[in-house]
N, C-alpha and C positions, 0 to 999 in steps of 0.2 A: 504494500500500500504506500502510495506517496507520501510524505508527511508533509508539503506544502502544497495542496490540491490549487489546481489553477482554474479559476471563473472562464467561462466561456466567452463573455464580453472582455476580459484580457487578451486571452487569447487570438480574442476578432481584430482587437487595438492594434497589436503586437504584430498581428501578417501585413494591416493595413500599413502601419506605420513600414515596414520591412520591403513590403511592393512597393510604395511609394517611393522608398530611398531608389532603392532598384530603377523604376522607370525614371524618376526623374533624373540619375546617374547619367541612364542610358542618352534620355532626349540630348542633352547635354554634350556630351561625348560627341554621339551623331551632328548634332548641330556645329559642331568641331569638324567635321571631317571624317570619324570614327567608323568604320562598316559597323552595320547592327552586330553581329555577333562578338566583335571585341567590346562594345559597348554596354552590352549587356553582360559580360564576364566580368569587366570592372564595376559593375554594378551587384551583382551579385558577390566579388571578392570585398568589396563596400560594407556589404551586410555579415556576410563573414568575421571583419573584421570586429565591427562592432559584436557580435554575440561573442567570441571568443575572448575579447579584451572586454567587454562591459558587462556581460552575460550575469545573469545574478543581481547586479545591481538595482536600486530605483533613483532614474534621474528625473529630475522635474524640467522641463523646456521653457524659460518665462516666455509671456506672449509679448514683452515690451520689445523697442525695440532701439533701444540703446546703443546696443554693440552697430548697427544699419548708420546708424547719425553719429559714433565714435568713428568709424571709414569715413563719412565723408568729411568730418572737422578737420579728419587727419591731413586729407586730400586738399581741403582748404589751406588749411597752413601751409602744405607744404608751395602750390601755387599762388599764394597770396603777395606782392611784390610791391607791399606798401599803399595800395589804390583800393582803398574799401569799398569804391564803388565798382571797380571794374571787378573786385571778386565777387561781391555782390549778386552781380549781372552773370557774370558764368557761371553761380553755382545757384540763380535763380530767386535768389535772396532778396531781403529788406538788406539797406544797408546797415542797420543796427544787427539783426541777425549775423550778417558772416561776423561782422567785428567780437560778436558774443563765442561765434563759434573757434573764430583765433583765439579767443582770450581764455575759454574753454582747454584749448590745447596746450597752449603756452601755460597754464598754472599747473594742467599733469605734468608735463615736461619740466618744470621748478621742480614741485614734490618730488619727482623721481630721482632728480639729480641731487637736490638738496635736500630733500627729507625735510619734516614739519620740525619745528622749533619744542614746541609742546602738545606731543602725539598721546594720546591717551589711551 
């Protein structure tokens, strides 16, 4: 007898989420250049890798999307060449926006180099 019985709705979660990685691998790949069939092998080695190295675990996925707007702050910074309004404009922005999102990037970049004075 198992001693950690698995729900059926897990289960259903678990393929859903598992095909998904997989197809969306694949479209990816292909949309690259990839023939189907290499594409779908690195998508299935995808899934592979995840249950072998993650298997057993419970990860929570946030639905925010922070880590989306930390790429492009990064992206802003690094393009930004003093003209808040022309970064503005290519990154579709208010000009108080990109300047938030420099100023965003540039204070992780202090902290990381210089660490907080009074870290608690």
């Amino acid at each position: 007898m198992n001693p950690h019985p698995q729900s059926p709705k897990m289960e259903a979660q678990r393929h859903e989420l598992f095909s998904g990685i997989i197809a969306h691998a694949t479209q990816i790949l292909m949309d690259l250049g990839f023939p189907e069939e290499i594409a779908d092998q690195a998508g299935v080695a995808i899934v592979d890798y995840l249950i072998q190295d993650w298997g057993g675990q419970y990860v929570t996925i946030p639905m925010d999307y922070k880590f989306r707007i930390a790429q492009r702050d990064l992206e802003l910074y690094r393009a930004h060449r003093g003209d808040f309004v022309e970064t503005a404009r290519r990154f579709g922005m208010s000009h108080r926006g990109a300047r938030k999102a420099y100023e965003r990037v540039l204070r992780r970049i202090q902290d990381r180099d210089q660490g907080k004075l009074f870290e608690l």
